[in-house]
C-alpha positions in Angstrom: 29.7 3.3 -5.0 29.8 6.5 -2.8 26.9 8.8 -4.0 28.6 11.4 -1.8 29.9 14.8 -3.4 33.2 15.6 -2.0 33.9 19.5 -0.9 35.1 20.1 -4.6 31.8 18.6 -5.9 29.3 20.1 -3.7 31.1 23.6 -4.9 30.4 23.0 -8.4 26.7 21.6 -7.9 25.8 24.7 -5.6 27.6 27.0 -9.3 25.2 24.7 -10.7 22.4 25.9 -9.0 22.8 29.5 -9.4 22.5 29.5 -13.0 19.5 29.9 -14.9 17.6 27.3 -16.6 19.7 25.5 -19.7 16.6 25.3 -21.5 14.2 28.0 -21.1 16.8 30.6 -19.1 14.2 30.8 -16.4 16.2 32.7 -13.6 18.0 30.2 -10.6 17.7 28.6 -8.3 17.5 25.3 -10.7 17.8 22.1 -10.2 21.0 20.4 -10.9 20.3 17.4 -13.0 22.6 14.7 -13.2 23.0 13.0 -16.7 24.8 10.4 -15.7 23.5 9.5 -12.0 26.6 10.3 -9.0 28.8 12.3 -11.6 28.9 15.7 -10.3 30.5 17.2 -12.7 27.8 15.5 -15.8 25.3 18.2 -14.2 22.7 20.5 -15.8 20.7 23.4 -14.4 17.2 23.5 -14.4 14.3 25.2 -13.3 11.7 23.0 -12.0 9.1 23.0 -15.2 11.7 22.0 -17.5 13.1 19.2 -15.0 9.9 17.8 -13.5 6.8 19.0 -15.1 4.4 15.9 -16.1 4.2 17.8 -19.5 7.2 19.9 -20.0 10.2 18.6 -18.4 12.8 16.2 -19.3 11.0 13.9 -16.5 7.6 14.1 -18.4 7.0 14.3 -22.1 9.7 17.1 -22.5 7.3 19.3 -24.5 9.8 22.6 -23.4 13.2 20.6 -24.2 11.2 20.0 -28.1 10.4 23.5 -28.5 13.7 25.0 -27.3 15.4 22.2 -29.5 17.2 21.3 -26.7 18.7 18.1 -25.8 21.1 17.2 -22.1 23.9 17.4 -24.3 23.6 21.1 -25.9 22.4 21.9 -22.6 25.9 20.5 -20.9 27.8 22.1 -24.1 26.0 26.0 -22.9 26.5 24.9 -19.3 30.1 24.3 -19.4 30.9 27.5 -21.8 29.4 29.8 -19.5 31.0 28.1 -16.4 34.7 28.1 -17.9 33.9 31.2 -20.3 
């Protein structure tokens, strides 16, 4: 499988990246995380404690996605409105 983004992909991860968190709005840079491992466009923003955090992020025990009553899908759903909106 080729896990490398083509020039049309790399511009939408980098949109991506500019946008605030999809979960707690905290202000980009964010992470763009992939819901579906090499499919650019199945990508989420998010800021670092709500993607990696031991305790908080969708890596961890999600404790921010439970209290935002967030899931990867709403947070695709927002994504995509505000990116086409």
């Amino acid at each position: 499988m080729n896990n490398r983004p083509n020039n049309r992909e790399r511009l939408h991860l980098a949109k991506i990246k500019e946008m605030p968190c999809g979960v707690c709005n905290a202000s980009g840079p964010s992470d763009a995380h992939h819901i579906v491992q090499h499919n650019q466009y199945l990508c989420i923003p998010l800021c670092k404690d709500c993607h990696t955090n031991n305790f908080l992020g969708l890596h961890g025990q999600k404790r921010n996605w439970a209290i935002y009553k967030q899931d990867e899908m709403s947070v695709l759903n927002e994504t995509l409105k505000k990116m086409l909106g």
